[in-house]
KEKE-3310 file (N, C-alpha, C; in steps of 0.2 Angstrom, whole numbers, plus 5000, padded with zeros to 4 digits):
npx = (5526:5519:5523:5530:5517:5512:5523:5520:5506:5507:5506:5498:5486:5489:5482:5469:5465:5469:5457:5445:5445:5443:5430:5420:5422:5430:5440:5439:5436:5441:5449:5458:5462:5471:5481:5485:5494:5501:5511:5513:5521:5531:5536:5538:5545:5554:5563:5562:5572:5584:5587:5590:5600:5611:5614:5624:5622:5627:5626:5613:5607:5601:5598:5593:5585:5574:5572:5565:5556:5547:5543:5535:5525:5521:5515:5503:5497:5493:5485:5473:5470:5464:5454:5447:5442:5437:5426:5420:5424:5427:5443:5448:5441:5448:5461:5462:5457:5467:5478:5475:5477:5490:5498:5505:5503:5517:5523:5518:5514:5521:5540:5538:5535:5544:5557:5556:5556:5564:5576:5587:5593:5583:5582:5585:5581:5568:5566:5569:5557:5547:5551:5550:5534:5530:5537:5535:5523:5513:5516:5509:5495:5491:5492:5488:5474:5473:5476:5465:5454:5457:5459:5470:5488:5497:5508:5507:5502:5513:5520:5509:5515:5527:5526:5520:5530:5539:5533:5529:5530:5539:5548:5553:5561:5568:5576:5583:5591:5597:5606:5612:5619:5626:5637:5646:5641:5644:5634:5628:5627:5617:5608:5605:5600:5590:5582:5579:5572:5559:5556:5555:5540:5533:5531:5522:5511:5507:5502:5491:5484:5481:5474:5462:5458:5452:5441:5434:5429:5420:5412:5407:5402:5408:5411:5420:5430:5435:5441:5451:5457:5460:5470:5481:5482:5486:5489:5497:5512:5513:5519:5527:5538:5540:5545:5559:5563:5566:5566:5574:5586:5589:5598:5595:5590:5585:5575:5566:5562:5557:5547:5538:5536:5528:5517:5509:5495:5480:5485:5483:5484:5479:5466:5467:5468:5459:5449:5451:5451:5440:5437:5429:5430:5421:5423:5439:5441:5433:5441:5453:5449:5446:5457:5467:5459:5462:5474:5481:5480:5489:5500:5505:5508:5511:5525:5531:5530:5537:5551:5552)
npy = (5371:5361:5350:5356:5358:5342:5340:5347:5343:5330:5335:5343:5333:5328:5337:5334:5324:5323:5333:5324:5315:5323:5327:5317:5315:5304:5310:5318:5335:5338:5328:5336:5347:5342:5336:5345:5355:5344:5344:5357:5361:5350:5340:5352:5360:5353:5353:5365:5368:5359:5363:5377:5375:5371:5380:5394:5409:5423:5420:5415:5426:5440:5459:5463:5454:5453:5467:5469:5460:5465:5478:5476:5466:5475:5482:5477:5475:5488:5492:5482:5487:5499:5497:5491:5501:5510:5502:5505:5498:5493:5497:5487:5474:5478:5476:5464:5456:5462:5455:5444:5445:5444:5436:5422:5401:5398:5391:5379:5375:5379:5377:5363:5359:5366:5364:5351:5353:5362:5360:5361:5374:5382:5383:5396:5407:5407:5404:5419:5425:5418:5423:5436:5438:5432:5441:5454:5456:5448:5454:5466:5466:5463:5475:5486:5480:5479:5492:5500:5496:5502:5513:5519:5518:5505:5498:5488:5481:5479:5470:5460:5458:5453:5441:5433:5430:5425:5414:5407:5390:5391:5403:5400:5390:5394:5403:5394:5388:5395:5400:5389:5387:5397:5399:5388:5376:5357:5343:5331:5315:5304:5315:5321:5311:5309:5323:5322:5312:5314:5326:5322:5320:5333:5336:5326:5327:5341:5344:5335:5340:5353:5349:5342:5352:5363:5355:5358:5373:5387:5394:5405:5424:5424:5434:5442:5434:5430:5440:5443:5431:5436:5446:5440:5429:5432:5447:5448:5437:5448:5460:5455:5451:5462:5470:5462:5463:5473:5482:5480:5472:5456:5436:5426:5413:5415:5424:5418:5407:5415:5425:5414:5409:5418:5418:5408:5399:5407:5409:5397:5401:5416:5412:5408:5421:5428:5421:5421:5437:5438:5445:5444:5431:5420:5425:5426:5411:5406:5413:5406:5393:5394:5401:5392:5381:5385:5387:5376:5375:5389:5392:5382:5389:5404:5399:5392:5405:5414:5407:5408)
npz = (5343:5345:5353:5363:5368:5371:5380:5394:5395:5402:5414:5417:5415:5427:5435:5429:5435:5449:5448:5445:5457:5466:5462:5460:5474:5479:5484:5498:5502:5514:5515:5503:5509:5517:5512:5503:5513:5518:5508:5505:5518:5517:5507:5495:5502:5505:5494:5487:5498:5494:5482:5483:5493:5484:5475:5473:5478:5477:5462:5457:5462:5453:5448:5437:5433:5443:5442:5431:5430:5440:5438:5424:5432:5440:5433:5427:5439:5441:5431:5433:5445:5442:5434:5440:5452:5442:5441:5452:5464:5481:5490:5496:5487:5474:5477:5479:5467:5459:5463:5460:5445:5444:5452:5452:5450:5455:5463:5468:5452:5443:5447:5449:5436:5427:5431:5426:5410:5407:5413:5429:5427:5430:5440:5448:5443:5445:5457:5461:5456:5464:5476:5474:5470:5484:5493:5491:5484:5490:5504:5499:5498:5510:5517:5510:5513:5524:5527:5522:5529:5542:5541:5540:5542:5553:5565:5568:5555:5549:5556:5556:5542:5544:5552:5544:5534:5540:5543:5530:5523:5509:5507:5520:5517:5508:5510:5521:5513:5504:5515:5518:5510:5504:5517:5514:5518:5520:5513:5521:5511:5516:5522:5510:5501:5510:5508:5493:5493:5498:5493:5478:5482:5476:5466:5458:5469:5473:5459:5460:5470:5468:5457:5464:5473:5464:5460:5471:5468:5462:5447:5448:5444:5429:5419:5426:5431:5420:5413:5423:5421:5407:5410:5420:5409:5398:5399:5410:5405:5393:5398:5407:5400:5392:5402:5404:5393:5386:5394:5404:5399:5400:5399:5388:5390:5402:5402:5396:5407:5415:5408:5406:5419:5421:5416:5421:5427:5440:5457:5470:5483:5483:5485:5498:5505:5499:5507:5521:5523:5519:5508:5493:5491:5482:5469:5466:5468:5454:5443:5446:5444:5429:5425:5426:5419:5406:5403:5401:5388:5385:5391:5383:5373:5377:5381:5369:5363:5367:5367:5354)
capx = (5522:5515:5531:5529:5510:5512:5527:5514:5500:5506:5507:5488:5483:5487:5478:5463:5466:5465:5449:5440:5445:5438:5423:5416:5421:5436:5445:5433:5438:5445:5456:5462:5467:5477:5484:5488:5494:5506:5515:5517:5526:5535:5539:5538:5550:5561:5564:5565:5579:5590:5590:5594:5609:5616:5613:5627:5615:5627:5626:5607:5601:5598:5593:5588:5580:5569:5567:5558:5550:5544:5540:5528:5519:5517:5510:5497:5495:5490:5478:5468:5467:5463:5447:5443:5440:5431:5418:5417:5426:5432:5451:5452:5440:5450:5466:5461:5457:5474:5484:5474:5479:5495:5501:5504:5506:5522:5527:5514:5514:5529:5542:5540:5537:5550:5564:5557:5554:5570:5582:5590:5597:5577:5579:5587:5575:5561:5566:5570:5550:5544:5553:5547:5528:5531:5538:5531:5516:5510:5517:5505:5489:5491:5494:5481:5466:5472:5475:5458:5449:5458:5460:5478:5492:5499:5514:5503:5505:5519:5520:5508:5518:5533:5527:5519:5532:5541:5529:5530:5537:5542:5551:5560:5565:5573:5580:5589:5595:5601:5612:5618:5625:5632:5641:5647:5642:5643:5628:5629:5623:5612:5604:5603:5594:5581:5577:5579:5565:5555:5555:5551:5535:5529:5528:5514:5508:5506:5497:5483:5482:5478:5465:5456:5454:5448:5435:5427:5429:5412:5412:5402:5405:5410:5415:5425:5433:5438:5444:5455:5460:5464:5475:5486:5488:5490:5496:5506:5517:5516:5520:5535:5543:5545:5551:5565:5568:5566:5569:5578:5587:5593:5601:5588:5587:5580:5569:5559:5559:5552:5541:5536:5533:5521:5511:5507:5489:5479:5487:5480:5484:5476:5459:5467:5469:5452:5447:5456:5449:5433:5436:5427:5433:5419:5427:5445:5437:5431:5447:5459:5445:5444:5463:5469:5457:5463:5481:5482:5483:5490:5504:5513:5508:5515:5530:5534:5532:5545:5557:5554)
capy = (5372:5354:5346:5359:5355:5337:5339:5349:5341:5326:5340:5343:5325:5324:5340:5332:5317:5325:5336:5318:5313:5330:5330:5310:5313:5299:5315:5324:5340:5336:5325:5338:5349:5338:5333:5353:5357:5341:5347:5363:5360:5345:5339:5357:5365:5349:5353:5371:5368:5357:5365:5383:5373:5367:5386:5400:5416:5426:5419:5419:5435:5445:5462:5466:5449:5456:5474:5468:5457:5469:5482:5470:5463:5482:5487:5474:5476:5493:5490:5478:5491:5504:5493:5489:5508:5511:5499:5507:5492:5498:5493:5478:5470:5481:5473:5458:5456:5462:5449:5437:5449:5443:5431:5413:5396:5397:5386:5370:5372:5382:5376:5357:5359:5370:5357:5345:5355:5369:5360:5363:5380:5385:5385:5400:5411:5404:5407:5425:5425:5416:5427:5443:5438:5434:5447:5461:5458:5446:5460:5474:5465:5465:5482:5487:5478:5483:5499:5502:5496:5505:5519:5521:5513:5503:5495:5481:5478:5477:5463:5455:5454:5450:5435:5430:5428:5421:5406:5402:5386:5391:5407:5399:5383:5396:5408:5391:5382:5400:5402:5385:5387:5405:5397:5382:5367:5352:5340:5322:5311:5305:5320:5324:5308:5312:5328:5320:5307:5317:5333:5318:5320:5340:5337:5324:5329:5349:5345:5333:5345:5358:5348:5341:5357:5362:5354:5364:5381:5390:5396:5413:5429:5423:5440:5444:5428:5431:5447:5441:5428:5437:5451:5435:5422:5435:5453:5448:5438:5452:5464:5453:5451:5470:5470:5458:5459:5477:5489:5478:5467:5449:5433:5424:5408:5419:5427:5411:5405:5422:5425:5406:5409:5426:5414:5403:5404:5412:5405:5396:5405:5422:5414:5407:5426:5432:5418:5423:5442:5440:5449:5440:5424:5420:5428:5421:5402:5406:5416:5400:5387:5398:5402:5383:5375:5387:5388:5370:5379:5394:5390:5379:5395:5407:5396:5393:5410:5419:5403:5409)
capz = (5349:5348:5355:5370:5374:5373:5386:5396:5396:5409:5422:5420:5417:5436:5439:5429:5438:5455:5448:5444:5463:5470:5461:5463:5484:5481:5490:5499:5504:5521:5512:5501:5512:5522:5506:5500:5518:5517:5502:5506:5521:5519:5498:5492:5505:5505:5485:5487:5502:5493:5475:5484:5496:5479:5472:5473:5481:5471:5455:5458:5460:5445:5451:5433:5431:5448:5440:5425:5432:5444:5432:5421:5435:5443:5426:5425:5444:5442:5425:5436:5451:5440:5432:5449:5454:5437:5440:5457:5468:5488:5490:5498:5482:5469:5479:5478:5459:5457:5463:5455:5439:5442:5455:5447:5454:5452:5470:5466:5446:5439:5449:5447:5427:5424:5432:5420:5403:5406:5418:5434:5428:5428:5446:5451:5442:5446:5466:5461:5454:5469:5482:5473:5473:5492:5498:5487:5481:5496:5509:5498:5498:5518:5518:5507:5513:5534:5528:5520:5534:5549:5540:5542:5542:5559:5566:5569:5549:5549:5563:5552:5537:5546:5555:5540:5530:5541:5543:5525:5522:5506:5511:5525:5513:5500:5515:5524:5509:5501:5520:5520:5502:5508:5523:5511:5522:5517:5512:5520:5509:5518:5519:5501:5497:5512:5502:5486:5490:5500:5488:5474:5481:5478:5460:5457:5476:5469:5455:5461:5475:5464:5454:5470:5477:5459:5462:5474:5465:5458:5441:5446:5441:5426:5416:5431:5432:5410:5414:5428:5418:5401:5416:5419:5406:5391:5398:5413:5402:5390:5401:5410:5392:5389:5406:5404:5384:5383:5398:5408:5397:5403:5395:5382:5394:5411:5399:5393:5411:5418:5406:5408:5428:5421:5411:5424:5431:5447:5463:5476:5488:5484:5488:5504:5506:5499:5513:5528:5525:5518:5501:5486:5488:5475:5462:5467:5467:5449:5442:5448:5439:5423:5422:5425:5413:5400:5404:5397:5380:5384:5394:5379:5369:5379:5380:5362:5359:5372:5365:5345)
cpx = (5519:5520:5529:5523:5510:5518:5524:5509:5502:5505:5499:5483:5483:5482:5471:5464:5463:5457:5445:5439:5441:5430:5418:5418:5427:5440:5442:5439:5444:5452:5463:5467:5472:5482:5490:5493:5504:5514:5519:5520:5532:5539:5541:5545:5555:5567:5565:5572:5586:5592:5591:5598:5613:5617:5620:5623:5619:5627:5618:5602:5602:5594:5591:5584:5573:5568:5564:5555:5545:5537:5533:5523:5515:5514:5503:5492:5489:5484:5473:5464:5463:5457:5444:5438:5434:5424:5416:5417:5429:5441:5450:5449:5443:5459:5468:5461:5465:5478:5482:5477:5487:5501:5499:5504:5510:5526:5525:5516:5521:5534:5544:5541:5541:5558:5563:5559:5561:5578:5585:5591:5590:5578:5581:5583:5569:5561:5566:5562:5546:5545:5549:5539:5526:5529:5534:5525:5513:5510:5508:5499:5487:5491:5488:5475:5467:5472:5469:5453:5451:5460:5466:5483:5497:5505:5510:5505:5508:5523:5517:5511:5523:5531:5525:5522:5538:5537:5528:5535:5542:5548:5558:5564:5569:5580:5587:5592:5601:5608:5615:5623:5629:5637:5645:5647:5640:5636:5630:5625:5616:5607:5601:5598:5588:5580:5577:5572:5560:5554:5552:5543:5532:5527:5522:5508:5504:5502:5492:5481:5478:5472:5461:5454:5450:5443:5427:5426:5423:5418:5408:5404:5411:5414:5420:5431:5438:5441:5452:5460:5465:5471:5483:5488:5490:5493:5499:5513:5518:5520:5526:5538:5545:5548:5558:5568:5571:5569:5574:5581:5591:5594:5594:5585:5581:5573:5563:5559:5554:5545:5536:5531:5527:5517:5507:5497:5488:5483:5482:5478:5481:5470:5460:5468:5463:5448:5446:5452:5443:5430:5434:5430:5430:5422:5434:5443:5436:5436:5451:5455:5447:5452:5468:5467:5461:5471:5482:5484:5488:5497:5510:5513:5514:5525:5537:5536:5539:5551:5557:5558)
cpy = (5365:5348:5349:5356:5348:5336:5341:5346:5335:5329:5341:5337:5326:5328:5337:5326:5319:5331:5331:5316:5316:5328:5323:5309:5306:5303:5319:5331:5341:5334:5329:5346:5348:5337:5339:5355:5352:5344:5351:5363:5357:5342:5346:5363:5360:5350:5360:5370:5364:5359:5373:5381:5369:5374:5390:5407:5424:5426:5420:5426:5438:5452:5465:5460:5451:5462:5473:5465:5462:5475:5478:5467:5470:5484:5483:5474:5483:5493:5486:5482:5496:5502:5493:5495:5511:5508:5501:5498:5496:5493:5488:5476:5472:5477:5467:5455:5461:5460:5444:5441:5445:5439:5422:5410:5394:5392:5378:5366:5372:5380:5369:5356:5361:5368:5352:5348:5358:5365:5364:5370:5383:5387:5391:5406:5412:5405:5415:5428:5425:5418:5435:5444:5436:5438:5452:5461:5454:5452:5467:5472:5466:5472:5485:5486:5483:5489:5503:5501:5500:5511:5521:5515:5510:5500:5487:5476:5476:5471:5459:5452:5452:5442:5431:5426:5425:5413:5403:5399:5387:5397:5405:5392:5387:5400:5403:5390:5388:5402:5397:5384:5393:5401:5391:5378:5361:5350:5335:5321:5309:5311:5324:5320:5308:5318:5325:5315:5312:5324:5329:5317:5324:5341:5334:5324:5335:5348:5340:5336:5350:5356:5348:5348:5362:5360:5355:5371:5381:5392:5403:5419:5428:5429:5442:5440:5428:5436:5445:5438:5430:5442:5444:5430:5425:5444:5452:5445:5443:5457:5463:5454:5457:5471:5467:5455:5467:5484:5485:5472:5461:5444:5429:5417:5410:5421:5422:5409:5410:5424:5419:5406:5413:5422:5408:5405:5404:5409:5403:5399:5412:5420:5411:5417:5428:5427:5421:5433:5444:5444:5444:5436:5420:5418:5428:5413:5403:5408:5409:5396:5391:5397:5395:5380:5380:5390:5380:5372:5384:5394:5388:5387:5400:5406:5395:5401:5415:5413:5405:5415)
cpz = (5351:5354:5363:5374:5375:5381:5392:5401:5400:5415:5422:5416:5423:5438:5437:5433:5448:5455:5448:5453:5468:5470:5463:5470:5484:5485:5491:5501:5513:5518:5508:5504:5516:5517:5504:5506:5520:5513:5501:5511:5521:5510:5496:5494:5506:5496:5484:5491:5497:5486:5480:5488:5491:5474:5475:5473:5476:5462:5453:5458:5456:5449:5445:5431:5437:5445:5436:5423:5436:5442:5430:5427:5439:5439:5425:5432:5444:5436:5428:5442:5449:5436:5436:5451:5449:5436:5450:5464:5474:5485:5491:5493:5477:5470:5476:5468:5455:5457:5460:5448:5439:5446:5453:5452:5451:5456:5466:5458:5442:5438:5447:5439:5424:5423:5427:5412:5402:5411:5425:5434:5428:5436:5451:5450:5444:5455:5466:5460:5457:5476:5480:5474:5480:5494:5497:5487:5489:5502:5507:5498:5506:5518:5517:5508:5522:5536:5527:5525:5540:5547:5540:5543:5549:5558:5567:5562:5547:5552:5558:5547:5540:5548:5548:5534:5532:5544:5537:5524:5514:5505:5515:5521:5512:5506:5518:5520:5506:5507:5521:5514:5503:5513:5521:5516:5519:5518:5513:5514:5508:5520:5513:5498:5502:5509:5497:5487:5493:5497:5482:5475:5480:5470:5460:5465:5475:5465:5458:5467:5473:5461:5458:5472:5471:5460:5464:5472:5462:5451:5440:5447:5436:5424:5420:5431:5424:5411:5416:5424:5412:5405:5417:5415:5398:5394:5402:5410:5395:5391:5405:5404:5391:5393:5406:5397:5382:5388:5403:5406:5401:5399:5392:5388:5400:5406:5397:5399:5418:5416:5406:5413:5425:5419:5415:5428:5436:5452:5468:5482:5489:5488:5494:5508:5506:5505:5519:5528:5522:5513:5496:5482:5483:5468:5461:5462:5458:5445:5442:5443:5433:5420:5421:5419:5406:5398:5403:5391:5380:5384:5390:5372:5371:5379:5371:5360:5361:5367:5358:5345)
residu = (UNK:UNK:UNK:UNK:UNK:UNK:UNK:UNK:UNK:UNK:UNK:UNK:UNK:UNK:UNK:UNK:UNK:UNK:UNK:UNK:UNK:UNK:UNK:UNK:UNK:UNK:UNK:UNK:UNK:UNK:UNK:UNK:UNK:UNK:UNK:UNK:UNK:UNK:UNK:UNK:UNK:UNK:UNK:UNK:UNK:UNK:UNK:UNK:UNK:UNK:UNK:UNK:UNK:UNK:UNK:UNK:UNK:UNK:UNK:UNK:UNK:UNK:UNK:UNK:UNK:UNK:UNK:UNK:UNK:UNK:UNK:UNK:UNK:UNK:UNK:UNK:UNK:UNK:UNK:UNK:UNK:UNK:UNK:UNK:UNK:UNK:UNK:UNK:UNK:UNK:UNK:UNK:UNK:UNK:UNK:UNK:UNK:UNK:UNK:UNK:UNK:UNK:UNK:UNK:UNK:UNK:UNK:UNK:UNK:UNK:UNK:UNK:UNK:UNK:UNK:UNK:UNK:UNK:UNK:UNK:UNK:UNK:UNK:UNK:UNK:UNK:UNK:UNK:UNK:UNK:UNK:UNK:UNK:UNK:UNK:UNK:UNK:UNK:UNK:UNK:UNK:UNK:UNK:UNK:UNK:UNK:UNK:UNK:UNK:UNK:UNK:UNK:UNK:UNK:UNK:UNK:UNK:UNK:UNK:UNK:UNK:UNK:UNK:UNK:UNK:UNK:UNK:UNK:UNK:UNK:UNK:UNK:UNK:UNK:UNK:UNK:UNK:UNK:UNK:UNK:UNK:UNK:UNK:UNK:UNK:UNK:UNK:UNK:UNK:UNK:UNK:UNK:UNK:UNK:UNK:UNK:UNK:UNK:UNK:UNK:UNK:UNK:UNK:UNK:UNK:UNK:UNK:UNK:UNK:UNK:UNK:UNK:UNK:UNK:UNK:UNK:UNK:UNK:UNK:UNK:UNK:UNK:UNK:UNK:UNK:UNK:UNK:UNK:UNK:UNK:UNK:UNK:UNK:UNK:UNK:UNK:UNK:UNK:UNK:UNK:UNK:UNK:UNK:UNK:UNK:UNK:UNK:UNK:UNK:UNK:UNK:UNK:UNK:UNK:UNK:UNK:UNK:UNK:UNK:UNK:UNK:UNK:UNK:UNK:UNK:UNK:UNK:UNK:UNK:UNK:UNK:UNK:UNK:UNK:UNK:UNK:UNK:UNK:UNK:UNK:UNK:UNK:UNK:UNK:UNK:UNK:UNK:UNK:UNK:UNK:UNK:UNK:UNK:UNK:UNK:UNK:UNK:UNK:UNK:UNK:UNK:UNK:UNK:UNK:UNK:UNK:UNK:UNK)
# end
């Protein structure tokens, strides 16, 4: 396991690197979203595009490496909703404390660590991971909070999620790369090394994007935030692992980069969600800070043990 954290621990050097940046105003907050914004547009989907146009869309998909993943994330999904409700939480805040339950950063953090530590064949997994928390879980929180407020369920929402996902740039990278590999078209060269350098920027881009905005996260509602945190960096990879060792079995590699993805902490983007609709972005803010600093440990933890 020490072999693992040391491999690790440069990935959140940078994030501490962009947290030091954040906090002394070397990158104000301006800066870091311009920086976050970058990234995700431009290195992040240059790196998604050219590892899915170098990918076989049939070799890739796994639809029992998706069922159990599915399974284990809807299990911890629903243990979070069902907490929520018991301490007397409406939907959209019982929603919300459920994706952080179990949506990682798996685009910024997972995805560049995983190419380094597991190799190229991590990356086909790791798209099937990052297309399920998308589509699924992204689609159900929308649903959830717009159904709770209007009372009912519209075509409206449906519009919303649509356009939504198709405005992510991560989404339409995997979608184009995975149709230009279907269609077998060739890759200029030239074109491969402009993705190739401009994709070498989503790693150490991603993670000091992550620290800096780091940052500015509270730390309040602590117990809420430990809860959240215990929900995704020890049952969701527990609960991916039975999924994908036990009801839906698959080959022992997918398994350690699945359960890897599970163990990842809160995402970013949830509290651009609890943002955007004004659900207990607090308590997001705090949950990301909380599960980061302690996904330093846990991460190579969880890691060694799906690999023993």
């Amino acid at each position: 396991m020490v072999e693992i954290f040391l491999r690790t621990l440069p990935f959140f050097v940078i994030i501490g690197l962009g947290f030091w940046a954040g906090r002394t105003r070397f990158f104000t907050q301006e800066a870091t979203a311009y920086l976050t914004k970058f990234v995700f547009f431009f290195p992040l989907s240059a790196m998604l595009f050219r590892f899915a146009a170098n990918l076989d869309f049939a070799e890739v998909f796994n639809g029992r490496l998706i069922a159990g993943y599915l399974w284990g994330t809807a299990f911890v999904y629903g243990i979070a909703t069902a907490v929520g409700f018991f301490r007397k939480l409406d939907v959209p805040t019982a929603a919300i404390e459920a994706q952080c339950a179990v949506i990682g950063n798996v685009g910024f953090l997972g995805l560049p660590m995983f190419v380094l530590l597991f190799g190229e064949a991590s990356i086909g997994p790791m798209m099937m991971v990052l297309a399920t928390d998308l589509i699924v879980f992204s689609s159900l929180i929308v649903i959830l909070i717009n159904a709770a407020r209007d009372g009912r369920m519209s075509p409206a929402i449906l519009k919303t999620i649509g356009l939504g996902l198709l405005r992510n740039p991560m989404i339409v990278a995997i979608t184009s790369g995975l149709l230009w590999s279907g269609f077998d078209l060739p890759t200029p060269e030239v074109l491969n090394d402009f993705l190739t350098i401009l994709g070498g920027a989503a790693t150490p881009g991603a993670l000091f994007a992550i620290g800096a905005s780091l940052a500015g996260k509270s730390a309040e509602r602590i117990q809420v935030a430990g809860w959240l945190t215990f929900c995704k960096l020890v049952l969701h990879p527990i609960f991916v692992a039975i999924g994908v060792m036990l009801l839906f079995p698959i080959d022992p590699f997918l398994v350690i980069v699945v359960v890897s993805a599970a163990a990842m902490p809160v995402a970013g983007n949830v509290f651009m969600l609890a943002q955007h609709y004004g659900v207990a972005p607090q308590r997001v803010s705090a949950a990301i800070l909380v599960s980061t600093a302690l996904s330093i440990l846990t991460v190579p933890i969880a890691i060694a043990w799906v690999s023993g």
